[in-house]
N, C-alpha and C positions, 0 to 999 in steps of 0.2 A: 279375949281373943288373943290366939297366939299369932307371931308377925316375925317373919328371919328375914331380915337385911344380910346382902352379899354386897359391902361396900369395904374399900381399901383406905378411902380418908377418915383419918379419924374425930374430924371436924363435922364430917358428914354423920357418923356413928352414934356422936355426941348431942346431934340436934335431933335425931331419932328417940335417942332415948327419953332427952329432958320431953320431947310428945308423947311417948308410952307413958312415961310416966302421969304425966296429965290426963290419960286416956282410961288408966287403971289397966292396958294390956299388959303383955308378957312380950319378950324379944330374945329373942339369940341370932349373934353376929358374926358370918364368916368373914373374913377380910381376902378370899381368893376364888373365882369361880372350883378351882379344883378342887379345898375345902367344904366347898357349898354342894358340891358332888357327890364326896365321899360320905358324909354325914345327915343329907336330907334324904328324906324317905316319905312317899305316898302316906298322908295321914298327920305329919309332923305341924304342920302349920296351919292358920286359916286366910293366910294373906305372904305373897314372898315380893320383897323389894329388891330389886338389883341394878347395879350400878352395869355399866356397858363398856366400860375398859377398866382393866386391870393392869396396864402394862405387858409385862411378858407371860407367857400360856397364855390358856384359854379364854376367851372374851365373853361378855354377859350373853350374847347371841345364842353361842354354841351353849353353853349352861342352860338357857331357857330351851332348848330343842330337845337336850336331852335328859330333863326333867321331863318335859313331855312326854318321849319316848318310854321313861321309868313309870308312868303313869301317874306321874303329881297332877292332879285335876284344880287343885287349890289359884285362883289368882293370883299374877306373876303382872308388879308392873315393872315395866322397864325404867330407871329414874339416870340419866342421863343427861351432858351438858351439848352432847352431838343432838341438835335441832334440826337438821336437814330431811327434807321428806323422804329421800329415799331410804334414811339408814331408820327412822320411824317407821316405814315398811317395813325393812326386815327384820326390826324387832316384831311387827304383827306374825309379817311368817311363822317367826321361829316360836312364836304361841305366849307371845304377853298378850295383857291381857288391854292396856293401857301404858303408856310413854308419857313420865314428864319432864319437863325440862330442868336442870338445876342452873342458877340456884333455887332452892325451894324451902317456903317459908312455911312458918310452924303452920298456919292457917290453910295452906292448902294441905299438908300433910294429916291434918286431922280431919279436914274435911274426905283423905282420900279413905281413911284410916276407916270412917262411920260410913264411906261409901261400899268398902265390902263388908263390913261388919255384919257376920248372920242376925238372921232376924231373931 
């Protein structure tokens, strides 16, 4: 399974990997919603993770919307340290598919990893 994390810590990046790795998946990592933009395309992935701030530009929200709009069909979760229910709403809005909370450990990551995994 191919898997593109849009995260800017490279902590976060790092712990991604050493689970791909464990997984036998594939990953490729933008470090900016507007990198994750330019470069993803309907078809590119079978799972997209993304972080929900970025600092300056655009925030994981607007990226998830307009992935949508591009017609990425592929599941988008939101991975996030903002736990508040309203801003977990509007990652639903803007079309993830599921919100988790960081920190997040290798055990839920693989479990989320085998939870879109195609059949």
């Amino acid at each position: 399974m191919h898997i593109i994390y849009v995260e800017d810590n490279d902590s976060n990046i790092a712990l991604l990997e050493r689970v791909v790795h464990q997984t036998g998946d594939t990953l490729t990592t933008f470090t900016s919603a507007e990198e994750a933009l330019h470069n993803i395309r309907p078809g590119d992935a079978d799972l997209i993770l993304t972080d929900l701030d970025f600092g300056d530009g655009m925030d994981g929200l607007e990226l998830i919307e307009i992935l949508r709009e591009r017609g990425v069909s592929v599941p988008i979760v939101a991975v996030s340290a903002y736990d508040l229910p309203d801003y977990i709403h509007r990652a639903e809005v803007a079309g993830n598919d599921a919100f988790v909370v960081k920190p997040v450990s290798v055990a839920l990551l693989i479990d989320l990893i085998n939870t879109y995994r195609p059949a």
